[in-house]
C-alpha positions in Angstrom: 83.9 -61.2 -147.4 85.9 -58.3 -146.4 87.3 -58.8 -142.5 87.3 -55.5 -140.3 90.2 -53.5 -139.9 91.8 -54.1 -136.6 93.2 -57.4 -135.4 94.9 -58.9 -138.6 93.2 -62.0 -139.6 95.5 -65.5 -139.3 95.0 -68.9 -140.7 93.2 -70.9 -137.8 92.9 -74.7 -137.2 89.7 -75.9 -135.7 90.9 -76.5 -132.4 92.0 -72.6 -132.1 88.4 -72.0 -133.3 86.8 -74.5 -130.7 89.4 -72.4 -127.9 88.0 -69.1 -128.7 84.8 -69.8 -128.8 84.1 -71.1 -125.4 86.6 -68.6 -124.2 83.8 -65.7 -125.3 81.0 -68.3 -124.7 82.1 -68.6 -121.1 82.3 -65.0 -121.1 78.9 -64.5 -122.3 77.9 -67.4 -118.8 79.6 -65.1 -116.6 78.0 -63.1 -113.8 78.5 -59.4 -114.1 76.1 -56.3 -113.6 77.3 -55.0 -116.9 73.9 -54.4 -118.7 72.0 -56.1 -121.5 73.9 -58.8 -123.2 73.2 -59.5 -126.8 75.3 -63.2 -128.6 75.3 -63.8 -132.3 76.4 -67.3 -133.4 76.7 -68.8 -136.9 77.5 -72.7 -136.6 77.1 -73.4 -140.4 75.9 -77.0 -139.9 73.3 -78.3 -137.5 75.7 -81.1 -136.1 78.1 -78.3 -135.1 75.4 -76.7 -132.9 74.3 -79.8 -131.3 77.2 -80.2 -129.2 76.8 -76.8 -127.8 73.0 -76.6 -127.6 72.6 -76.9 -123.4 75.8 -74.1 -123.4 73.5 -71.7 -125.7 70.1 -73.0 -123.6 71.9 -71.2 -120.9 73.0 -68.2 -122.9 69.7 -67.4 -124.0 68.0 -67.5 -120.8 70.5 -64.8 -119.8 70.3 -62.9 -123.1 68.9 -59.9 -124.3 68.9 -61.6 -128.0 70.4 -64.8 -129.1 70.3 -65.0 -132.5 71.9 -68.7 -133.9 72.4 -68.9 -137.5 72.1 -72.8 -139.4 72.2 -73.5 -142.7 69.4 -74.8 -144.1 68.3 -75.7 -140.3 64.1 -74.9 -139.5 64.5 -71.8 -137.2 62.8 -73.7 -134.3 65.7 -75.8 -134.0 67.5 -73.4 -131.5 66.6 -73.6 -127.5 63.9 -71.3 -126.1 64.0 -68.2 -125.7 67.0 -67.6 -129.1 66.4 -66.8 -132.3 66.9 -69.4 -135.1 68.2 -68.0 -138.9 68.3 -70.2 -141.8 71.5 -69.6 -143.7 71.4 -70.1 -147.5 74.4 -73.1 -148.5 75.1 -70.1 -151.3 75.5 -67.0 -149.3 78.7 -66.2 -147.6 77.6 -66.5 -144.3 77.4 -70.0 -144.8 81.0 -70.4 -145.1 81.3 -68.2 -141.3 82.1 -69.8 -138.3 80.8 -66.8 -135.8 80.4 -66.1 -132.3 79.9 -62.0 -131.1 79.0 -61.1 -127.3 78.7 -58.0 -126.5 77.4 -55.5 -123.1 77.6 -52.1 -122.4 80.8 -53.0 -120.8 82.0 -56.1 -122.7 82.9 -57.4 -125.9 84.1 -61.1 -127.7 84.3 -61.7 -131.4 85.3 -64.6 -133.1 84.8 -64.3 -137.2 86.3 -67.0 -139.2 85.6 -67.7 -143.1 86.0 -71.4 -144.0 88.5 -72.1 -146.2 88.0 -75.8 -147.5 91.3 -76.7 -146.6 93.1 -79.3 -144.6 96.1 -78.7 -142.5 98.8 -81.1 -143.4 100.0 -82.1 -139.8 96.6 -82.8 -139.2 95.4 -85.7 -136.9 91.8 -85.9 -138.5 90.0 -84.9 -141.2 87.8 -82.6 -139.1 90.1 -81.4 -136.3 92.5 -80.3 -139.3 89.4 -77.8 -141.3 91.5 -74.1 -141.8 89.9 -70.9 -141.7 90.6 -67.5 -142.2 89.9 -65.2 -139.1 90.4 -63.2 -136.3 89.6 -63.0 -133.1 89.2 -60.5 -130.3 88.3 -59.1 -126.5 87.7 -55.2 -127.1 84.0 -53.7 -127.2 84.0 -51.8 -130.2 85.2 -55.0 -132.1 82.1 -56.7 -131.0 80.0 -53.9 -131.7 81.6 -53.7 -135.4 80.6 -57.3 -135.4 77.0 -57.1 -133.7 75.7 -54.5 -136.5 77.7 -56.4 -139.5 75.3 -59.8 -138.7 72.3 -57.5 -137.5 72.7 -55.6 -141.1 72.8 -59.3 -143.0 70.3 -61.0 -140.7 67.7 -57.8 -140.2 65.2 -59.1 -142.8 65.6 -62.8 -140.9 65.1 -61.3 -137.5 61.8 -60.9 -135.4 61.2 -56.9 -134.6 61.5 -58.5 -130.7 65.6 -59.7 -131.9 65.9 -56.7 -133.8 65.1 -54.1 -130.8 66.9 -55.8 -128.3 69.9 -55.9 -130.1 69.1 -51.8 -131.1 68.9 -51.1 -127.2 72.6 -53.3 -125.8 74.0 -51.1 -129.2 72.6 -47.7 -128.2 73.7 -48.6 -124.5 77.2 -49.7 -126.0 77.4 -46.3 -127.9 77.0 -44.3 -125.0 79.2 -46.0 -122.5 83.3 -45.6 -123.3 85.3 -48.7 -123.5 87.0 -50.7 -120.3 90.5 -49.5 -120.3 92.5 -52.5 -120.1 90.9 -54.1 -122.7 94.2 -54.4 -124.5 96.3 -55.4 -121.3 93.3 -58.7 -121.0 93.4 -59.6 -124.8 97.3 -59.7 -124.6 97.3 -62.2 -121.9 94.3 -64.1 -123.7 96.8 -64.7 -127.1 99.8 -65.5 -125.1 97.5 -68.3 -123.1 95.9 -69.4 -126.7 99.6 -69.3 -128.1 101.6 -71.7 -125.4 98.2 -74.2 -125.8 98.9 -74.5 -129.2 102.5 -75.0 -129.3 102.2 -77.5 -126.8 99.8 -79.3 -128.8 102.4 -79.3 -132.0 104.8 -80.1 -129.8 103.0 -83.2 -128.0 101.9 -83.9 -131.8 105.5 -84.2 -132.9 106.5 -86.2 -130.4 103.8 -88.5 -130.8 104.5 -88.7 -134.8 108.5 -89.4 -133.6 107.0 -92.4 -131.3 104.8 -93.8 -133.4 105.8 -93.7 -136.9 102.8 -93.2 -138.1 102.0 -94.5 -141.8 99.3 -93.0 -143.7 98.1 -96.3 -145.2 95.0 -96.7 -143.1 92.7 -99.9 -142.9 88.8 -99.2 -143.4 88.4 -98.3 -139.6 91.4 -96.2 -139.3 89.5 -94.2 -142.3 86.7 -94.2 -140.2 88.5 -92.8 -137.6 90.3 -89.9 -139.3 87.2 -88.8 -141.5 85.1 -88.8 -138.3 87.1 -88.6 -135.2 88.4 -85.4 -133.8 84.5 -84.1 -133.1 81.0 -83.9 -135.0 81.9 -83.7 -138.6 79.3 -82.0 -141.3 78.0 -82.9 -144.7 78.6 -79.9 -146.8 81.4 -78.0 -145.3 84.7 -79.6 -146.8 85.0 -81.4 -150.3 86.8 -84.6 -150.4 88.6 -86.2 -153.7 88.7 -90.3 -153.6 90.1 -92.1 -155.6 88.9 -96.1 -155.9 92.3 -98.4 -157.5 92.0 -101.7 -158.6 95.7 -103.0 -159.2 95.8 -105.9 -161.4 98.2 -108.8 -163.2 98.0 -108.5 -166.7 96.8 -111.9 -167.8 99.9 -113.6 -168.8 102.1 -112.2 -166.0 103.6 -114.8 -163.8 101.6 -115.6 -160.3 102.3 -112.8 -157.9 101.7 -115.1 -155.1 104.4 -118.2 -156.3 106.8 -115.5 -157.9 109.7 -114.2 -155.9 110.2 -111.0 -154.9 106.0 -110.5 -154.1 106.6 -109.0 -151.3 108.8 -106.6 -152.5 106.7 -106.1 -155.6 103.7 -105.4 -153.1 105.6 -102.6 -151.7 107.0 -101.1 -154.5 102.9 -101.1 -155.8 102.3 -99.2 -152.4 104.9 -97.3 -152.8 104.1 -96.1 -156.3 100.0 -95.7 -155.1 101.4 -93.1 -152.0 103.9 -91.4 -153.6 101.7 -88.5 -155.1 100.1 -87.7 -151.8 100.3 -84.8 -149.9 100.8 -84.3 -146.6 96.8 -84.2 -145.4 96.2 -87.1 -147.8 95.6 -90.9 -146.6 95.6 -94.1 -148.5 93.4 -96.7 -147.6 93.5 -100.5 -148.3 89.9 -102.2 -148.9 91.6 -105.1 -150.0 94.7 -107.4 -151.2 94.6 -105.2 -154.7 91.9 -102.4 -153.9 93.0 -99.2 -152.1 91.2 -95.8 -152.0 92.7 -92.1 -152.3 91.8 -89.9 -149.3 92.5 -86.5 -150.5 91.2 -83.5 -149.3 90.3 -80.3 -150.8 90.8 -80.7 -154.6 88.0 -80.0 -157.6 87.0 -82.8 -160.1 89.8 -81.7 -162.1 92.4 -81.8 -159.7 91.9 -85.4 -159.1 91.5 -86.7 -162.2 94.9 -85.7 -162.7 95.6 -87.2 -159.6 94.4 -90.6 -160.6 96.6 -90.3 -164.0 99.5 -89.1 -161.7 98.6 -92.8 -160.2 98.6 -94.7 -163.4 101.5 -93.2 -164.6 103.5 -93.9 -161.1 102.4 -97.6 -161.7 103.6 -97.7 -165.0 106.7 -96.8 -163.8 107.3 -100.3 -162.2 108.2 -101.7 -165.2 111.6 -100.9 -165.3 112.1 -102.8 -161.6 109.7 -105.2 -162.5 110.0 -105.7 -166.3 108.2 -109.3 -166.7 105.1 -108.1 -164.9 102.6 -106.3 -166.3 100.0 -104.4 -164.3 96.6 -103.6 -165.4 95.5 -100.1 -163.2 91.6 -99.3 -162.9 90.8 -95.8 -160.9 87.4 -93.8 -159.8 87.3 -90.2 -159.0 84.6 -88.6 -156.8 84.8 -85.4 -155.3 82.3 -85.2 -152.0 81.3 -83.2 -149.3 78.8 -86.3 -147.7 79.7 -88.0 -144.7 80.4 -90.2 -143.7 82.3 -90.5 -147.0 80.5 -92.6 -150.0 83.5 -95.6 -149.9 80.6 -97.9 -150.4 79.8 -96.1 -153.4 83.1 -95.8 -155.1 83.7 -99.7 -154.8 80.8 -100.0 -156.8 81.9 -98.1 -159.6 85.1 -99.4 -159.1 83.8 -102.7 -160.2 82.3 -101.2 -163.0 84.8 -100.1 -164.1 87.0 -103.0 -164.2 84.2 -104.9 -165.9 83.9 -102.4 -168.4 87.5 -102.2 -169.0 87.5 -98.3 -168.2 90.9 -97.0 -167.1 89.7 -93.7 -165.6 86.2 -93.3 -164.2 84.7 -90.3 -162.4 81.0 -91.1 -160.7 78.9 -88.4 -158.5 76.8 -88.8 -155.7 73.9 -90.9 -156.9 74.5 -91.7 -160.8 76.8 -94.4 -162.8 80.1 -93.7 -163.2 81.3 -91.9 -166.3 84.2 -92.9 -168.8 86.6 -90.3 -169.3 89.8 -90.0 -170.8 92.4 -92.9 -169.8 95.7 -94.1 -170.8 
């Protein structure tokens, strides 16, 4: 997708996204004898749109046209009196995180193109998603905007939709722009600005307090692959990585020996030391951990999980009269909640099979694949 020239697109965080759009949402509430009002909004998932659903129940019944684009969502999902579009998961506006109001005398646009990233200061898994957009507060903007989605959604559209967003754009077209629009979108980014630097800011500070460790326990996953609002299945794929750490048989007791405590971090150490910033490790148990990292294809972490076998193997030096024996599953998934349950399983086959390296999809049996 090829952004409109004008306002130079940015890398946004969902929070800014979240900002923006009730800004032009509110807007789009607002009282004013400015004539018809027309709001395009793509959501991409249906949980998204569930948390605004009495905010656009409102919208519509003001509305010339509310047109609310889902994927794969039944168009009678939206409130009365909008119109629903079923997105393809293929097409590109499945990937758009949308909102366009526009009068005669007014205009909002927020478009923003997921990117399937994570940001690495991120809090959550969700509130962390990064997109590619732009945003704005002048007319024509919105009106560039309003015939871009009615152009893609016209064959999707009722004729009702279709003429009342014809008549706000005729109406647009022969009205000139506020002046001041510039003077009001200046003081809009220098309000959005100063929120989010306070945000980093409080962010740091917390990170400074707390010392935060990305080793998480089962509900601290659940917290930071599902806190920070409504997360989606579909929208952001997710590498994990299932670990079994084992003593070779023949290895002295790693409870009696000395030094287990100092072995046990050294084997944390070596399991969190190829993570990224935006990547957690989880322990499921005394030996068992899972790989939390976002964004990267099948092939990305395999070599992950060999970058993990090889870091373990690397203990020998400090530890030379113990021996461990590494397992590791690779899934790559955009389900939630995420399929931990799942990768345990194959986990456990794996260890009984004696497989180093494992990858398993969604449903099926894990597959051997190349190990060390």
């Amino acid at each position: 997708m090829v952004l409109h020239s004008g306002p130079v697109s940015e890398r946004l965080t969902k929070r800014s996204l979240v900002t923006v759009s009730h800004a032009i949402e509110r807007a789009a509430l607002a009282s004013a004898e400015d004539g018809p009002l027309v709001v395009f909004a793509l959501f991409q998932r249906l949980p998204y749109f569930g948390r605004e659903r009495r905010r656009y129940e409102r919208i519509a019944a003001r509305a010339a046209a509310t047109v609310v684009g889902l994927v794969g969502a039944d168009p009678v999902l939206p409130p009365p009196g909008a119109y629903g579009v079923a997105l393809d998961g293929d097409e590109e506006l499945a990937r758009e995180w949308s909102v366009v109001a526009l009068t005669p005398r007014f205009g909002g646009v927020l478009v923003a193109r997921d990117l399937a990233e994570v940001a690495p200061e991120a809090t959550t898994l969700e509130s962390g998603r990064l997109f590619d957009g732009r945003w704005s507060f002048r007319r024509d903007e919105a009106l560039h905007e309003v015939l871009r989605l009615r152009d893609r959604l016209a064959g999707r559209l009722p004729v009702a939709a279709r003429d009342a967003v014809d008549e706000t754009v005729g109406r647009v077209r022969d009205l000139p722009a506020t002046p001041g629009e510039a003077r009001v979108e200046a003081a809009m980014r220098l309000l959005a600005g100063r929120a989010e630097q306070a945000y980093r800011a409080a962010l740091a500070r917390s990170e400074v307090a707390d010392e935060p460790t990305r080793l998480l326990d089962e509900t601290g996953l659940a917290h930071w692959a599902g806190a920070g609002g409504v997360t989606a299945s579909g929208v952001l794929p997710v590498a994990l990585i299932g670990v079994r750490v084992e003593d070779r048989a023949g290895s002295p007791g790693g409870v009696a020996r000395r030094g287990a405590v100092r072995e046990a971090q050294a084997v944390l150490g070596a399991l969190t030391g190829p993570l990224g910033p935006a990547d957690r490790a989880v322990r499921l148990a005394e030996r068992e951990f899972l790989l939390v990292l976002p964004a990267l294809t099948e092939e990305q972490a395999v070599a992950a999980a060999h970058r993990v076998h090889e870091s373990m193997a690397g203990l020998a030096s400090s530890y030379p009269f113990v021996t461990f024996t590494v397992h590791t599953v690779v899934a790559v998934t955009a389900r939630r909640p995420l399929p931990v349950a799942d990768v345990r399983e194959a986990l456990r086959w794996a260890v009984r099979e004696g497989v180093p390296v494992a990858t398993v999809a969604a449903a099926p049996a894990p597959v051997a694949t190349a190990g060390r």
